[in-house]
PDB file with SEQRES, HELIX, SHEET and CRYST1 records, atoms N, CA, C and O in Angstrom:
SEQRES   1 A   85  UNK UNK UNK UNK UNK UNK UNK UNK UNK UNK UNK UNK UNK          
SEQRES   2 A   85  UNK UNK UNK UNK UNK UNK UNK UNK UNK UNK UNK UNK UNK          
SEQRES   3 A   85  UNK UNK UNK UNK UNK UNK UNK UNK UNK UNK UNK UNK UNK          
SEQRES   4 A   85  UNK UNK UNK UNK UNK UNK UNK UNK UNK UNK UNK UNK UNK          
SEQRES   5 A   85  UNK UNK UNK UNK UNK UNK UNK UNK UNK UNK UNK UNK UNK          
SEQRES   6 A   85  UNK UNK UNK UNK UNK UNK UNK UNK UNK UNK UNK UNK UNK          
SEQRES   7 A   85  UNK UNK UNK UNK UNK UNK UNK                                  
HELIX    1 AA1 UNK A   38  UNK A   54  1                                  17    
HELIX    2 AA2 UNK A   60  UNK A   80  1                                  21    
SHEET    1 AA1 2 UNK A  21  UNK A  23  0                                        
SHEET    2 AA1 2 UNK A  29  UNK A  31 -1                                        
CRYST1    1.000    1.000    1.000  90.00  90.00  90.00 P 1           1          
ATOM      1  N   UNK A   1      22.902  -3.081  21.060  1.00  0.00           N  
ATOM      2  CA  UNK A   1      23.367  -4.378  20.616  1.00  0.00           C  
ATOM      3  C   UNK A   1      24.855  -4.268  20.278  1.00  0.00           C  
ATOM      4  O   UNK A   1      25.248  -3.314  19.607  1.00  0.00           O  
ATOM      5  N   UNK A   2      25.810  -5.337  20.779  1.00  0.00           N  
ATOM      6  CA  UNK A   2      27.066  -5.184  20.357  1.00  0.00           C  
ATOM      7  C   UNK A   2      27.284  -5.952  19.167  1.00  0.00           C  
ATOM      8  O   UNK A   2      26.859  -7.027  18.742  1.00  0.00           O  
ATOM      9  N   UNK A   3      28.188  -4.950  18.702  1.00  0.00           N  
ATOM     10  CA  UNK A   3      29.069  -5.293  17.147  1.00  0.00           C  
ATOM     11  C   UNK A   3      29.434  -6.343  16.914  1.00  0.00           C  
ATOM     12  O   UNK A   3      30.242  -6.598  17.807  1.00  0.00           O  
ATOM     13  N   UNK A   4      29.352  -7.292  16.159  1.00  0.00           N  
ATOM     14  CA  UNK A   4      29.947  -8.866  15.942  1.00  0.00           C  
ATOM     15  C   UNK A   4      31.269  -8.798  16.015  1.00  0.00           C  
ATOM     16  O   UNK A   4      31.870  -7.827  15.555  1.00  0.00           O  
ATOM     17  N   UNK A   5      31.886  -9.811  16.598  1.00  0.00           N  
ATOM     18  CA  UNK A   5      33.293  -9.919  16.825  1.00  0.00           C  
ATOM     19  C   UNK A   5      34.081  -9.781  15.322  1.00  0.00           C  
ATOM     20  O   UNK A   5      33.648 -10.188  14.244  1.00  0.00           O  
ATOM     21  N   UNK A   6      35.327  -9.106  15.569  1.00  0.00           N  
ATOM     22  CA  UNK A   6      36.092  -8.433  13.970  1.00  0.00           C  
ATOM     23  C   UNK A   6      36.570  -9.956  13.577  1.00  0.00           C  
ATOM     24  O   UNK A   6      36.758 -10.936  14.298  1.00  0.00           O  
ATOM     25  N   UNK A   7      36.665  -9.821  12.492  1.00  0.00           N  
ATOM     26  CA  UNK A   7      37.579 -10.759  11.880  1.00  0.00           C  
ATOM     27  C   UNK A   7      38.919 -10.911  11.438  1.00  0.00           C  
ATOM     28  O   UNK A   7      39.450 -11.549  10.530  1.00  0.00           O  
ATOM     29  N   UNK A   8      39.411  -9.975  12.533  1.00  0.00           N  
ATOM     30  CA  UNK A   8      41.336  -9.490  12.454  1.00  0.00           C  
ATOM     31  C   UNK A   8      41.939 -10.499  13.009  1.00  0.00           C  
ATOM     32  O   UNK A   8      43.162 -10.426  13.132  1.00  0.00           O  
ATOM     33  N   UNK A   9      41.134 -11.842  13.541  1.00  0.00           N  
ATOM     34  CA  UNK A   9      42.218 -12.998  13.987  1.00  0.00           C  
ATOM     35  C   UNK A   9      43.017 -13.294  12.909  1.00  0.00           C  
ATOM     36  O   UNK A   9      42.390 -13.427  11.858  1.00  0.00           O  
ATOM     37  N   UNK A  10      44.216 -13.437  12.846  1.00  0.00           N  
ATOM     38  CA  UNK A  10      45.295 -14.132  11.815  1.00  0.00           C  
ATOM     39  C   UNK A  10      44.554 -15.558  11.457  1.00  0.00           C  
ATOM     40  O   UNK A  10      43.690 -16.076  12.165  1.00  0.00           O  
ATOM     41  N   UNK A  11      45.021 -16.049  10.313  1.00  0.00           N  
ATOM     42  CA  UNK A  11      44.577 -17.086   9.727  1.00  0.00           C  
ATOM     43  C   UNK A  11      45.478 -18.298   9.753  1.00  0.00           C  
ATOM     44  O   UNK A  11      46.443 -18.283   8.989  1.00  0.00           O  
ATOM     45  N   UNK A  12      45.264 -19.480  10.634  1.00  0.00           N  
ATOM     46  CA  UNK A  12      46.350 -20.261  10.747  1.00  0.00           C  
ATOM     47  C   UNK A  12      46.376 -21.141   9.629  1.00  0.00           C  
ATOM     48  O   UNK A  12      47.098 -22.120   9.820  1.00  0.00           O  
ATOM     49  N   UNK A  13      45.624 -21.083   8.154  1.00  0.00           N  
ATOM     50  CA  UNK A  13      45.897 -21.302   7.183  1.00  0.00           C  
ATOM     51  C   UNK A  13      47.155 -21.216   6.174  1.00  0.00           C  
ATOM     52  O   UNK A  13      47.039 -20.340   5.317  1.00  0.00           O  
ATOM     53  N   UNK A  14      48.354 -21.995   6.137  1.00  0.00           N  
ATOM     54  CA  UNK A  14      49.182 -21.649   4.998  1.00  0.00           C  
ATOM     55  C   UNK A  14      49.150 -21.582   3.717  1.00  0.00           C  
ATOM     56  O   UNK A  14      50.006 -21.044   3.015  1.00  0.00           O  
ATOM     57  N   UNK A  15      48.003 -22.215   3.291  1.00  0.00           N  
ATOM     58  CA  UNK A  15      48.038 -23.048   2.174  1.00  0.00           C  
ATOM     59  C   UNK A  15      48.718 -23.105   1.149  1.00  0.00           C  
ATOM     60  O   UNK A  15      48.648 -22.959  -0.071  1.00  0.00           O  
ATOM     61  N   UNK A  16      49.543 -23.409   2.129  1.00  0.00           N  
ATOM     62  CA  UNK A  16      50.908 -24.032   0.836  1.00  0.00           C  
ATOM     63  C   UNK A  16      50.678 -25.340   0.851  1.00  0.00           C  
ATOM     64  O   UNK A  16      51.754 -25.939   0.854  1.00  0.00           O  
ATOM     65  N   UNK A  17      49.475 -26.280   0.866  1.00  0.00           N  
ATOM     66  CA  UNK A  17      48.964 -27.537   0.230  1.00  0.00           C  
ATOM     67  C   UNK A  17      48.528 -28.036  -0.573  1.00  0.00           C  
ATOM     68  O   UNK A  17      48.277 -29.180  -0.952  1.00  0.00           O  
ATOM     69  N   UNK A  18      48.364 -26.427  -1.048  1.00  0.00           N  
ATOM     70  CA  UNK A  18      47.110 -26.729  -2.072  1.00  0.00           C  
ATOM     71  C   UNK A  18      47.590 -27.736  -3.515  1.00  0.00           C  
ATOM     72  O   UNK A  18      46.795 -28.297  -4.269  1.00  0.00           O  
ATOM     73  N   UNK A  19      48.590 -27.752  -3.584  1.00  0.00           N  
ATOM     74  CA  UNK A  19      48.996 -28.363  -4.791  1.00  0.00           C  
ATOM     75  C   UNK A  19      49.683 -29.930  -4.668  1.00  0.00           C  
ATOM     76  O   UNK A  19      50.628 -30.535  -5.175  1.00  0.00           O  
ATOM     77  N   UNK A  20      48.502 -30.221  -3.578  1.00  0.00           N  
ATOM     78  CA  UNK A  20      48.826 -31.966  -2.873  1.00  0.00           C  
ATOM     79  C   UNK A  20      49.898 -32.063  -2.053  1.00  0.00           C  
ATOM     80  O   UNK A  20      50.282 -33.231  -2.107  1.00  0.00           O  
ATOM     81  N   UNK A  21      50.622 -31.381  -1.269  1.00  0.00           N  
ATOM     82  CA  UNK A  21      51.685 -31.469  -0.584  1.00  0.00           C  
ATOM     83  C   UNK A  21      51.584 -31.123   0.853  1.00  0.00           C  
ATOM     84  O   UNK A  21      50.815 -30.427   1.516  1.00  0.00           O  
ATOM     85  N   UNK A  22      52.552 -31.798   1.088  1.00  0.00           N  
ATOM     86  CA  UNK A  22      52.079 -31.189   2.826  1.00  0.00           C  
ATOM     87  C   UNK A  22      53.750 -31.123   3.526  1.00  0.00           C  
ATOM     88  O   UNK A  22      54.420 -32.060   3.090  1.00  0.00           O  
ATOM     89  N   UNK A  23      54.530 -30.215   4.505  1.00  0.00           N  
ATOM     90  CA  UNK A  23      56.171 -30.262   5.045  1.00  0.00           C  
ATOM     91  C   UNK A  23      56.023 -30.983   5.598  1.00  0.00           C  
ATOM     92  O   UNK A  23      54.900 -31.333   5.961  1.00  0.00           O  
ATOM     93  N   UNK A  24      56.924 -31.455   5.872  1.00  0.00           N  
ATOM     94  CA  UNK A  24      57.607 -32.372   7.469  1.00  0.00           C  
ATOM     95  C   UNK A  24      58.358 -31.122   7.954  1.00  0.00           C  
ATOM     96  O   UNK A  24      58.405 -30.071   7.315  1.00  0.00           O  
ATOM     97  N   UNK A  25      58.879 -31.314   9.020  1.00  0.00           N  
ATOM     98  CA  UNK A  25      59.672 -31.057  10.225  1.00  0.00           C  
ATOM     99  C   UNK A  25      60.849 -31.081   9.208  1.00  0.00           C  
ATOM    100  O   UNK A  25      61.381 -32.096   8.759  1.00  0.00           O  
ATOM    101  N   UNK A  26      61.157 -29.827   8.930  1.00  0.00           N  
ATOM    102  CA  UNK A  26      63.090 -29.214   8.248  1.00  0.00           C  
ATOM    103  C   UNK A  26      62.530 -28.802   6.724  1.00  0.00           C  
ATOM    104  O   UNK A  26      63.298 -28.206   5.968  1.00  0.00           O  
ATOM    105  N   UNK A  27      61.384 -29.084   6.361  1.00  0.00           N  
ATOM    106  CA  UNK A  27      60.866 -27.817   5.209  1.00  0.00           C  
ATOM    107  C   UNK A  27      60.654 -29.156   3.941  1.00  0.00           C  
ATOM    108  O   UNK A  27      60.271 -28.804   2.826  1.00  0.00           O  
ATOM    109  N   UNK A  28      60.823 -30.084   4.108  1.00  0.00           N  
ATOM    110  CA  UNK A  28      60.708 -31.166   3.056  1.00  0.00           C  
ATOM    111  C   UNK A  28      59.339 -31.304   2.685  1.00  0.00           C  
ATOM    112  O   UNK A  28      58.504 -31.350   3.589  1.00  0.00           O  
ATOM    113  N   UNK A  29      58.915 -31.389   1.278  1.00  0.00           N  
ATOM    114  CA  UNK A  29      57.027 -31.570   1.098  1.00  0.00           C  
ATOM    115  C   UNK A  29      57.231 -33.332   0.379  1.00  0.00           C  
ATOM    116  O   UNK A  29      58.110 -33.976  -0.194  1.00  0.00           O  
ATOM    117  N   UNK A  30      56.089 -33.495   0.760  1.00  0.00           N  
ATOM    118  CA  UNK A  30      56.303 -34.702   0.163  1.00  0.00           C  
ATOM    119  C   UNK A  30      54.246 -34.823   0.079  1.00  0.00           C  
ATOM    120  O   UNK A  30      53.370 -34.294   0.763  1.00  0.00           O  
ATOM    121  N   UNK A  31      54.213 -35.558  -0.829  1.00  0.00           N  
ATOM    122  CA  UNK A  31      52.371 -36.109  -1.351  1.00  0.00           C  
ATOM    123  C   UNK A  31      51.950 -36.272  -0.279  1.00  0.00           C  
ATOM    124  O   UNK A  31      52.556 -36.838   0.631  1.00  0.00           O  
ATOM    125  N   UNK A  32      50.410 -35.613  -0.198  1.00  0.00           N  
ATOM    126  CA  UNK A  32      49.413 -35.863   0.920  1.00  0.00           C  
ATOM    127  C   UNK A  32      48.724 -37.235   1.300  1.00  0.00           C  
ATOM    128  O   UNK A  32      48.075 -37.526   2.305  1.00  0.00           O  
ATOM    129  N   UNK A  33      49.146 -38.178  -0.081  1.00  0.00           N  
ATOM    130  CA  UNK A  33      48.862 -39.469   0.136  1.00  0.00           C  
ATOM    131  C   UNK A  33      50.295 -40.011   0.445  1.00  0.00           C  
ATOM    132  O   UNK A  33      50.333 -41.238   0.532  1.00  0.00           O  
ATOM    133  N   UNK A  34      51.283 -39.469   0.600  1.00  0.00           N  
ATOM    134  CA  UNK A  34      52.451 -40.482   1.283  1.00  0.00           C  
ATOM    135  C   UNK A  34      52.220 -41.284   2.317  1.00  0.00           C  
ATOM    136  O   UNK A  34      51.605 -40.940   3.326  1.00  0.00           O  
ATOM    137  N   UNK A  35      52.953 -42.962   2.008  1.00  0.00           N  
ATOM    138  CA  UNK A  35      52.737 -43.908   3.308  1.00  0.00           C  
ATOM    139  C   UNK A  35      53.546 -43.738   4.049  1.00  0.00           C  
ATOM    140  O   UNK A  35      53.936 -44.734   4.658  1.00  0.00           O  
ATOM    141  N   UNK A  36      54.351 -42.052   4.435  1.00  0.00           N  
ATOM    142  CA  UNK A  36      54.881 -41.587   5.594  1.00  0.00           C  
ATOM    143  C   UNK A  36      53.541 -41.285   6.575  1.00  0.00           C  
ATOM    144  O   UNK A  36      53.127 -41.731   7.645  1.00  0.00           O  
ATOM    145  N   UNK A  37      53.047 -40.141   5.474  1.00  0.00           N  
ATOM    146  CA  UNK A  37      51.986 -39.162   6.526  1.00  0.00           C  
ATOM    147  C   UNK A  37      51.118 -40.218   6.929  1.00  0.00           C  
ATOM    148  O   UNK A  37      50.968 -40.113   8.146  1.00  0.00           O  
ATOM    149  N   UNK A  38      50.388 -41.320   6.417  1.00  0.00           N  
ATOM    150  CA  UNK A  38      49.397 -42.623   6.521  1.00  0.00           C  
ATOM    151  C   UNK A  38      50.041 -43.148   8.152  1.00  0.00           C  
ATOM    152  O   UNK A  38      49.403 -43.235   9.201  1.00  0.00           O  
ATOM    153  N   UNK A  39      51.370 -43.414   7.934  1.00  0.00           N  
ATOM    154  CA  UNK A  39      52.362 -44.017   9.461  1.00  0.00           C  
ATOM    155  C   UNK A  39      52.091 -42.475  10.069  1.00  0.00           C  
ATOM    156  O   UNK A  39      50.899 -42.507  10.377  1.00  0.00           O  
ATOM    157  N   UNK A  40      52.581 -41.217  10.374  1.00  0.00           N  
ATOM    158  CA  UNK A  40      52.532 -40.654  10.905  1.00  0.00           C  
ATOM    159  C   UNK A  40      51.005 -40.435  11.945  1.00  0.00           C  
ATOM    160  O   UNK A  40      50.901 -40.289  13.163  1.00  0.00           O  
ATOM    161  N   UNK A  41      50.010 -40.488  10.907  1.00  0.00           N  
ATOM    162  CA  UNK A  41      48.627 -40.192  11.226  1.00  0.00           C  
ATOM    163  C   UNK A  41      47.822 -41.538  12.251  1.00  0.00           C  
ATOM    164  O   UNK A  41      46.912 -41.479  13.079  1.00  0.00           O  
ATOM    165  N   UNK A  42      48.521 -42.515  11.808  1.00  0.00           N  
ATOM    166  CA  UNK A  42      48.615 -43.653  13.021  1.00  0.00           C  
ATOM    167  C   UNK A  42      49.290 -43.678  13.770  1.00  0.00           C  
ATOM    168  O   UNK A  42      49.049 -44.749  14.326  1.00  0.00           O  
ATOM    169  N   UNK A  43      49.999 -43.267  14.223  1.00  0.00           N  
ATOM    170  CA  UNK A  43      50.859 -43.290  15.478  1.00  0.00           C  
ATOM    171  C   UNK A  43      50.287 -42.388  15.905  1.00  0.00           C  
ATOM    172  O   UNK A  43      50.126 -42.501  17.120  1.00  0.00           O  
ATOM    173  N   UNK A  44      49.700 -41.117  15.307  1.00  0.00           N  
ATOM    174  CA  UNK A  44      49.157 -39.958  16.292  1.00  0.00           C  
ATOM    175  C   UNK A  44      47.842 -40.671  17.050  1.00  0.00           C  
ATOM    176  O   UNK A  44      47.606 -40.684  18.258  1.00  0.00           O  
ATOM    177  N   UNK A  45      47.044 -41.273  15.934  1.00  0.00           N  
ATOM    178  CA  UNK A  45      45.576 -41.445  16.379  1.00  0.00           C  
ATOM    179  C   UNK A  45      45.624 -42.731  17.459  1.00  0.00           C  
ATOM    180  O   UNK A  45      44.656 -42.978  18.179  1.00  0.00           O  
ATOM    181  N   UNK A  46      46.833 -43.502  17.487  1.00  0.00           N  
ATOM    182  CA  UNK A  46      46.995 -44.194  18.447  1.00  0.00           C  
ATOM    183  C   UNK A  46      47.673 -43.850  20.152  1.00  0.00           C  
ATOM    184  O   UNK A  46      47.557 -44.291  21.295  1.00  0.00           O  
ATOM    185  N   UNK A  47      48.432 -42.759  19.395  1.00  0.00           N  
ATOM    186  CA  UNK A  47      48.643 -41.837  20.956  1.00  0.00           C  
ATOM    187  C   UNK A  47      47.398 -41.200  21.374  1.00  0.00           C  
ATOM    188  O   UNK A  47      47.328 -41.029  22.591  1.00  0.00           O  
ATOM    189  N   UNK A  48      46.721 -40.932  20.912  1.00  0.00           N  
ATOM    190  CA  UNK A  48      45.695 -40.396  21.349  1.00  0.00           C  
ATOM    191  C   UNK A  48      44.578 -41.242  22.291  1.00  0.00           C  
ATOM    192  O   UNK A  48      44.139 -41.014  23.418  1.00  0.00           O  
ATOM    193  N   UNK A  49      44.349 -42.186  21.441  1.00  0.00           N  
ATOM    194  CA  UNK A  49      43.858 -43.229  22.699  1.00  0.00           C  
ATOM    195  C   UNK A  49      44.176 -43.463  23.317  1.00  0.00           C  
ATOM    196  O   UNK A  49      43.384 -43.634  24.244  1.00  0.00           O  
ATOM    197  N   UNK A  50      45.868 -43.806  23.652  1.00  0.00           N  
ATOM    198  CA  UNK A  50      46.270 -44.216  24.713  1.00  0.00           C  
ATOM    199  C   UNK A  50      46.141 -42.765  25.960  1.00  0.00           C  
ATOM    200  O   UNK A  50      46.324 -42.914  27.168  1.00  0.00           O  
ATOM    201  N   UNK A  51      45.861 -41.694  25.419  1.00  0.00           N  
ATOM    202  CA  UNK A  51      45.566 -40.675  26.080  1.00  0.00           C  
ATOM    203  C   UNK A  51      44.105 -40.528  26.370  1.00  0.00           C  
ATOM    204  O   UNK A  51      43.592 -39.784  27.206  1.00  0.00           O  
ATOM    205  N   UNK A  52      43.760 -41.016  25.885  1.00  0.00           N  
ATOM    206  CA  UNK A  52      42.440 -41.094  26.674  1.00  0.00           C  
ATOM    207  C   UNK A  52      41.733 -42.438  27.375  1.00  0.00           C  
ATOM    208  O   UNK A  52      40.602 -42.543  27.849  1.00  0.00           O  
ATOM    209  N   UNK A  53      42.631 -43.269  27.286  1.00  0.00           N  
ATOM    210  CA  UNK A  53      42.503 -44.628  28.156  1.00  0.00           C  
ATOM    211  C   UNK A  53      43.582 -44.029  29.633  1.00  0.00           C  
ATOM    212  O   UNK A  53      43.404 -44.672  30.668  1.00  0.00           O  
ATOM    213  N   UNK A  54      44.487 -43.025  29.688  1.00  0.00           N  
ATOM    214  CA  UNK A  54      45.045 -42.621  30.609  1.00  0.00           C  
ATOM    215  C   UNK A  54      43.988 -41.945  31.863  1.00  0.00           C  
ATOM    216  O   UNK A  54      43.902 -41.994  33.090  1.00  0.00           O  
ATOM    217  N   UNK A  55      43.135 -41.178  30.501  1.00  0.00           N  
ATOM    218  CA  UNK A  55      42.887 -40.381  31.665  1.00  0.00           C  
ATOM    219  C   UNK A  55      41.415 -40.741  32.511  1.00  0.00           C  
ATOM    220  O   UNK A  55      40.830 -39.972  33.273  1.00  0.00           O  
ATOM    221  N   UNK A  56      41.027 -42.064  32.163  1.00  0.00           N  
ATOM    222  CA  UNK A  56      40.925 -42.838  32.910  1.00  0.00           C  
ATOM    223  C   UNK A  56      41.130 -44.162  33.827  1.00  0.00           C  
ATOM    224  O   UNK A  56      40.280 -44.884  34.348  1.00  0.00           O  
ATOM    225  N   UNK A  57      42.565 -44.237  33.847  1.00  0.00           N  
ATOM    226  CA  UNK A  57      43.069 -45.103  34.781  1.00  0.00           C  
ATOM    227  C   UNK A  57      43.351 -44.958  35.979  1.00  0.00           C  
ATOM    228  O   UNK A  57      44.090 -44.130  36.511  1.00  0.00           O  
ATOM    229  N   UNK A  58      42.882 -45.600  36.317  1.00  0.00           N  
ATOM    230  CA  UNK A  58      43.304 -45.481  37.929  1.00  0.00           C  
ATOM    231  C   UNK A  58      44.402 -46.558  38.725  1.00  0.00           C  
ATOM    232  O   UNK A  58      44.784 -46.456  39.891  1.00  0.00           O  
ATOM    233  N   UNK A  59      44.740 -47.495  37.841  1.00  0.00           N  
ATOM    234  CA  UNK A  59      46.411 -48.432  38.854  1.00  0.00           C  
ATOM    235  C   UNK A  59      47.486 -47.774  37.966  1.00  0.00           C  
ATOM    236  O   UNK A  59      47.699 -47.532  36.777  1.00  0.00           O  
ATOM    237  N   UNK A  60      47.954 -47.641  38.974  1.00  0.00           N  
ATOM    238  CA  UNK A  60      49.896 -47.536  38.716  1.00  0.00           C  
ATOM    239  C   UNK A  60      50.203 -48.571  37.530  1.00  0.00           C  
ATOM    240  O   UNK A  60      50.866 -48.375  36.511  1.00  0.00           O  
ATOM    241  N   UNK A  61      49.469 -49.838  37.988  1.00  0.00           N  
ATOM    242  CA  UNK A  61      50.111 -50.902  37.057  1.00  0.00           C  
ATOM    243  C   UNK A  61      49.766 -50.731  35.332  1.00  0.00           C  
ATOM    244  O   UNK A  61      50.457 -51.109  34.386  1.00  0.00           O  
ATOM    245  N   UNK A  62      48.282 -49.937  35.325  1.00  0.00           N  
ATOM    246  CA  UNK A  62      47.886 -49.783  33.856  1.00  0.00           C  
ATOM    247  C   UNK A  62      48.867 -48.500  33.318  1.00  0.00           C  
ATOM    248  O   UNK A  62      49.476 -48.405  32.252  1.00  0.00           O  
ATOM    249  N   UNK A  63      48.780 -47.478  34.543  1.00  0.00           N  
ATOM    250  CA  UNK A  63      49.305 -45.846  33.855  1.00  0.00           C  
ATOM    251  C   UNK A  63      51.196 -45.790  33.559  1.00  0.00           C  
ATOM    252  O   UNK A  63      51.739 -45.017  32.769  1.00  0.00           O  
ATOM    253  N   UNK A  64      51.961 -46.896  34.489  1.00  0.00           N  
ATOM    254  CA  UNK A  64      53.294 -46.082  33.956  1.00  0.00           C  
ATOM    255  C   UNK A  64      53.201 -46.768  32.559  1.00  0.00           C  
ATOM    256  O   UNK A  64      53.450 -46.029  31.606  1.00  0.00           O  
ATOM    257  N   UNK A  65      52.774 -48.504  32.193  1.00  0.00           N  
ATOM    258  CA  UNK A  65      53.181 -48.956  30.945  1.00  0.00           C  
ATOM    259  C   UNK A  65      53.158 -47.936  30.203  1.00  0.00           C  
ATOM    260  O   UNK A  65      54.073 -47.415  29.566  1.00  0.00           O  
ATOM    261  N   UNK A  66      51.419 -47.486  30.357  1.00  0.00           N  
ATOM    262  CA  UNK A  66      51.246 -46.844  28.572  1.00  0.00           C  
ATOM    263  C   UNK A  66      51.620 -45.347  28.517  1.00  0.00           C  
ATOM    264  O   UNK A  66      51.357 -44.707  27.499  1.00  0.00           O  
ATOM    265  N   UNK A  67      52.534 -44.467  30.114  1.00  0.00           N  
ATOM    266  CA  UNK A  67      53.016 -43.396  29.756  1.00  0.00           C  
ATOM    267  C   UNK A  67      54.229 -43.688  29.174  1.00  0.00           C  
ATOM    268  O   UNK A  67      54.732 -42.771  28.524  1.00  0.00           O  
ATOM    269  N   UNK A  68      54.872 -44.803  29.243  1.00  0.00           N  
ATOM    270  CA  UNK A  68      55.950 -45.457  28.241  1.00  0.00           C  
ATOM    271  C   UNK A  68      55.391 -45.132  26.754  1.00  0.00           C  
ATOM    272  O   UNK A  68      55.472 -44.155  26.010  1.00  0.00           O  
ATOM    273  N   UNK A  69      54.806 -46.373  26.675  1.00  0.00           N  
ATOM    274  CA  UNK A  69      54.107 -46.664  25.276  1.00  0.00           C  
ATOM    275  C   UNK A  69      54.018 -45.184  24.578  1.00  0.00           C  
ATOM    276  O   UNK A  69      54.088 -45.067  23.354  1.00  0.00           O  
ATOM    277  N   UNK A  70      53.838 -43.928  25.560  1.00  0.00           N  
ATOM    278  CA  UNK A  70      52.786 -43.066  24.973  1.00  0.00           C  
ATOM    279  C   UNK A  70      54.222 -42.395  24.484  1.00  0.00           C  
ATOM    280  O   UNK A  70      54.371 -41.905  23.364  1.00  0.00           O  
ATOM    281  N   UNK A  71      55.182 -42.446  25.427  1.00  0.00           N  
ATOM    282  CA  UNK A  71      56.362 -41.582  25.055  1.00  0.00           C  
ATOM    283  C   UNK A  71      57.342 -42.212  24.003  1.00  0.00           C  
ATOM    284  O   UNK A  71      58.340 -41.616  23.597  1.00  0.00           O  
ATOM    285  N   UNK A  72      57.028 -43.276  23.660  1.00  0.00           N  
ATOM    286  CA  UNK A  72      57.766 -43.923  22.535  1.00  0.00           C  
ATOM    287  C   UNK A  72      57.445 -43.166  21.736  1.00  0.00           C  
ATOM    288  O   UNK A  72      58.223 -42.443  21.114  1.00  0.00           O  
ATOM    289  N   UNK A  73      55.546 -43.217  21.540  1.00  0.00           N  
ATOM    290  CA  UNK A  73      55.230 -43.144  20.161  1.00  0.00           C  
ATOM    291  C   UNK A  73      55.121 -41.770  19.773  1.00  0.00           C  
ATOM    292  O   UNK A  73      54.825 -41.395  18.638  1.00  0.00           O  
ATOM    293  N   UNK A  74      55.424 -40.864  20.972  1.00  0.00           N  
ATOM    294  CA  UNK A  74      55.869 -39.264  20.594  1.00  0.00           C  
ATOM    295  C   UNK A  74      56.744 -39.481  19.830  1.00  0.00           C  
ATOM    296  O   UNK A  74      56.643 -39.139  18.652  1.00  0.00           O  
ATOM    297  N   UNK A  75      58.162 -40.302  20.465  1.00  0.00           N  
ATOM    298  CA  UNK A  75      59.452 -40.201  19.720  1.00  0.00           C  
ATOM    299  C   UNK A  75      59.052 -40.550  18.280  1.00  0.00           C  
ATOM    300  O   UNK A  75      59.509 -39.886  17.350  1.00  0.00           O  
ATOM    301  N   UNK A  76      58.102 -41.707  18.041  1.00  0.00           N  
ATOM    302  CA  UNK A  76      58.124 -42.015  16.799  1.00  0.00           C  
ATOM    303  C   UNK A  76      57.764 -41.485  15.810  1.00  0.00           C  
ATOM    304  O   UNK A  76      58.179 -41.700  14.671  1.00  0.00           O  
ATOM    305  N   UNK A  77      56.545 -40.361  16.321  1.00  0.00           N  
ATOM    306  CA  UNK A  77      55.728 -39.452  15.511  1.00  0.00           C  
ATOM    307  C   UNK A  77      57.038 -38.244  14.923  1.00  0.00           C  
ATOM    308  O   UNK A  77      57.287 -37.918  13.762  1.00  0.00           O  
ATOM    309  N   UNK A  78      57.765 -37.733  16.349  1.00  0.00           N  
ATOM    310  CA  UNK A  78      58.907 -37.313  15.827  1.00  0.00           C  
ATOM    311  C   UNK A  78      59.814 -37.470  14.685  1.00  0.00           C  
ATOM    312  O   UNK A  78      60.216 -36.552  13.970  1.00  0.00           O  
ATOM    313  N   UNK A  79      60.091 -38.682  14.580  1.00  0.00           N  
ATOM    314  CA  UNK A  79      61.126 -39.135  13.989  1.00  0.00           C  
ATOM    315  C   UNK A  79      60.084 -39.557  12.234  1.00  0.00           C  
ATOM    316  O   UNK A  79      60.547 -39.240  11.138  1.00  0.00           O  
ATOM    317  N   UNK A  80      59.243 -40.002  12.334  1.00  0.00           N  
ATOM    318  CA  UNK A  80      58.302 -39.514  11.265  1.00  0.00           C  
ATOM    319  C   UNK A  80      57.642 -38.454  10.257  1.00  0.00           C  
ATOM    320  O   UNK A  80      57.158 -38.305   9.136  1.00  0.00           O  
ATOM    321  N   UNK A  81      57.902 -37.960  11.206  1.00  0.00           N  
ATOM    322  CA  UNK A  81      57.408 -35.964  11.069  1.00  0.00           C  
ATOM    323  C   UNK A  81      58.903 -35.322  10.700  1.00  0.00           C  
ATOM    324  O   UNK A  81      58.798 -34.106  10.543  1.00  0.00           O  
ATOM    325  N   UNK A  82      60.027 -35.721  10.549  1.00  0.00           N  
ATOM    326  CA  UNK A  82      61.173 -34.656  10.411  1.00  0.00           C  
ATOM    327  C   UNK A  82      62.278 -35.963   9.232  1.00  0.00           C  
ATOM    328  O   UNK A  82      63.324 -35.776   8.611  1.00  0.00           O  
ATOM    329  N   UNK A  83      61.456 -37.111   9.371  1.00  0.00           N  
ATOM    330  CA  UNK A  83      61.939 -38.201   8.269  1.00  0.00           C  
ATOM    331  C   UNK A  83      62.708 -37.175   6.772  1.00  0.00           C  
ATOM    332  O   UNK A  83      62.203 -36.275   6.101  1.00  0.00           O  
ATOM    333  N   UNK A  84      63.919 -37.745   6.712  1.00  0.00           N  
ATOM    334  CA  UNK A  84      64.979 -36.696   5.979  1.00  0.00           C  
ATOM    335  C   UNK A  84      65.201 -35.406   5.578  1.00  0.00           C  
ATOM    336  O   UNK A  84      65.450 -34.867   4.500  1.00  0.00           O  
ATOM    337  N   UNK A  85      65.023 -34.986   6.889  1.00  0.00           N  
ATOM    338  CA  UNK A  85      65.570 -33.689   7.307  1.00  0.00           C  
ATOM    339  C   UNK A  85      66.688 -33.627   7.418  1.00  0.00           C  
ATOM    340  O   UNK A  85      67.217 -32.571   7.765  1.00  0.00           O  
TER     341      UNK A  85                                                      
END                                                                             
């Protein structure tokens, strides 16, 4: 019988949250209830659909709009995520 797999994977845990905080993009913490991260976490969960309404489209006419749409709302998540940096 083989040995259970080790548990030497690194831990992608920082938890440097624990004390309600969470970085942005350039080292800034700000509250885990901020109505940044609330905007941030919508724009993600809305790129995301539009990623999965992609990857079933099939006209040109539905797929370039919302690879627009989709690349805005990268920028926006961006610009959300690094907000006064």
């Amino acid at each position: 019988m083989a040995a259970p797999p080790s548990s030497s994977r690194p831990s992608i845990a920082t938890k440097t949250g624990d004390d309600g905080t969470t970085a942005l993009i350039g080292g800034k913490r700000v509250p885990k209830h901020d109505i940044l991260l609330e905007a941030y976490g919508t724009v993600d969960e809305l790129n995301a659909a539009i990623g999965l309404a992609l990857a079933d489209a099939k006209q040109q006419s539905v797929i370039m709009p919302l690879r627009h749409v989709q690349n805005d709302l990268f920028i926006i998540g961006a610009l959300l995520a690094s907000a006064g940096a």
